[in-house]
N, C-alpha and C positions, 0 to 999 in steps of 0.2 A: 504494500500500500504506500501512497506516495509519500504522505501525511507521514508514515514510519521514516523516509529518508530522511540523514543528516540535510544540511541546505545543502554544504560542499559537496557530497555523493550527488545528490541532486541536480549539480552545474555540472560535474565532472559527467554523469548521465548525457546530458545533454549536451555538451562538448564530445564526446565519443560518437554521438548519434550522428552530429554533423559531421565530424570528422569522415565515419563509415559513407556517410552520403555524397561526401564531395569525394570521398575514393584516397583520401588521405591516410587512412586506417583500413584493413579487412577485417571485415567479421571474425575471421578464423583467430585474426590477430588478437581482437576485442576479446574475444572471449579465453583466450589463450591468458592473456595477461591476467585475467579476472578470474581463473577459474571457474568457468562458465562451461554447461554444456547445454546442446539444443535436444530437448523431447520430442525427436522429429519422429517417433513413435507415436505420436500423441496427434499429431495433421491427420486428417484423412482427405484424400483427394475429392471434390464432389464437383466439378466443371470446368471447364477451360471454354474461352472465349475469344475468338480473333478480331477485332479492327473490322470491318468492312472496307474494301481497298479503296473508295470515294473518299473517304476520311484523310483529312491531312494530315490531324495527329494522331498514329498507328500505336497498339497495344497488344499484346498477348496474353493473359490475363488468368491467371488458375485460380480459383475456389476452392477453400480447405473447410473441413470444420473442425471444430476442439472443442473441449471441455477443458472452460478455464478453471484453475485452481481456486479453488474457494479466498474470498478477500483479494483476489489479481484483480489491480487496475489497467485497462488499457491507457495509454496515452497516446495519442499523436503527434506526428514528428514537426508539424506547424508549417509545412513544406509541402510535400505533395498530399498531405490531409490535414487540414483545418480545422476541422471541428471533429467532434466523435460523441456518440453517444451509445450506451445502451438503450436495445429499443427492440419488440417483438417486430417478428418480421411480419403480421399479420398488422398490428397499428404504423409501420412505416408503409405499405401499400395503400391503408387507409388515405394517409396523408397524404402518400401521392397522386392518389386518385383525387383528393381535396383540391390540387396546387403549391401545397405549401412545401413539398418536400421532393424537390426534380429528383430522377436520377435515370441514370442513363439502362436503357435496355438487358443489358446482360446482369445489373443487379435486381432489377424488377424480376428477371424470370428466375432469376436463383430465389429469390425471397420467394414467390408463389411457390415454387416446389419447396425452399425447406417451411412454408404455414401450412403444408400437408403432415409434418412430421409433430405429433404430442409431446417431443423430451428431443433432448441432446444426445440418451443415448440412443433413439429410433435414428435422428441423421447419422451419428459417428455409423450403428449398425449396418444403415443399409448402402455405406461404399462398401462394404465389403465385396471383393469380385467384380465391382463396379467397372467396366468399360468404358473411360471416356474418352471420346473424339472432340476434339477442336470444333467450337460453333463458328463458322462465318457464316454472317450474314453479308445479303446483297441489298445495298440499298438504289431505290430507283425515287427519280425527283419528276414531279411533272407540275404544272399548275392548276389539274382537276383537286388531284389526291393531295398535291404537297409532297409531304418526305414517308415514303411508307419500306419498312424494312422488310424485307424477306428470311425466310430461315429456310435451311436445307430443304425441305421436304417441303416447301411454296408456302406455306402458312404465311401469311402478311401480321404487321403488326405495326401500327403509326408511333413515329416518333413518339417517345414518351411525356416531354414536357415541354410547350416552347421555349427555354431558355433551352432546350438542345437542340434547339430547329439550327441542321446546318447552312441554312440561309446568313446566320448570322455568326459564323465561323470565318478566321481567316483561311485563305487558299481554298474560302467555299467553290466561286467564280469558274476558276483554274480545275478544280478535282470534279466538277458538272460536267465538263468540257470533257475531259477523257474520260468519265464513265459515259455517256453520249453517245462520244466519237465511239465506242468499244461495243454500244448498242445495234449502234446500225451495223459496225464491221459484222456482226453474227447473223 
């Protein structure tokens, strides 16, 4: 708990963190020094998710779940995640469906499938032997529909929130143009 840290553990924490992020430090290093090891026993794999290639800023993206240790606080790194909360994935869909709460497609469909599961240990149970493949979707732009995303198997699904409408993305303009071009080529 964070509240348990000295302040100085606390700074040096957070100095490690960025250090690890700008690539000045390795993990392996980090935890070497620290006597740290990682419960990577403890991950279970439950999704992986690709970028759609219209997209300018591309991601690869895996889904784990865990059962956190009773009193673990998450915190985030203030960097590539801002804020953080605990929160059922059954009331963050709520919200999203509200407005209040964007997020982008590949978390919306993780959270519908894990509000199917009653415990943590029903999700950790059921990767077991789990098979996963890489989601790309295809995203197609028209001015009837707007932005509507495709999933392997043709299921369509609208942009999730307009604050992710790629209209207002840079290199939106430019990545229409070669998903287009690449339409008619076929």
């Amino acid at each position: 708990i964070v509240e348990s840290f000295p302040p100085e553990a606390l700074r040096n924490l957070w100095n490690d963190r960025l250090k690890i992020r700008t690539k000045e430090c390795a993990f392996r290093e980090f935890l070497a020094r620290e006597g740290l090891t990682v419960s990577a026993d403890r991950l279970h794999y439950f999704s992986h998710w690709i970028t759609p290639e219209i997209l300018p800023i591309r991601f690869d993206v895996r889904f784990f779940a865990a059962k956190a240790p009773r009193g673990q606080e998450a915190l985030h790194d203030g960097a590539e995640t801002t804020k953080s909360l605990w929160i059922s994935p059954a009331n963050a869909l709520r919200r999203h469906d509200e407005g209040s709460f964007p997020m982008v497609l590949p978390t919306v469909v993780v959270l519908e499938e894990l509000a199917e599961f009653r415990s943590v240990d029903e999700v950790v149970e059921s990767t077991a032997g789990k098979s996963i493949c890489g989601i790309l979707t295809r995203i197609v732009v028209d001015d009837r529909d707007g932005v509507v995303e495709y999933f392997p198997d043709g299921t369509a699904r609208r942009r999730c929130h307009p604050s992710m409408d790629l209209r207002t993305m840079p290199g939106y303009e430019r990545s229409v143009v070669v998903a287009r071009s690449r339409e008619t080529e076929s």
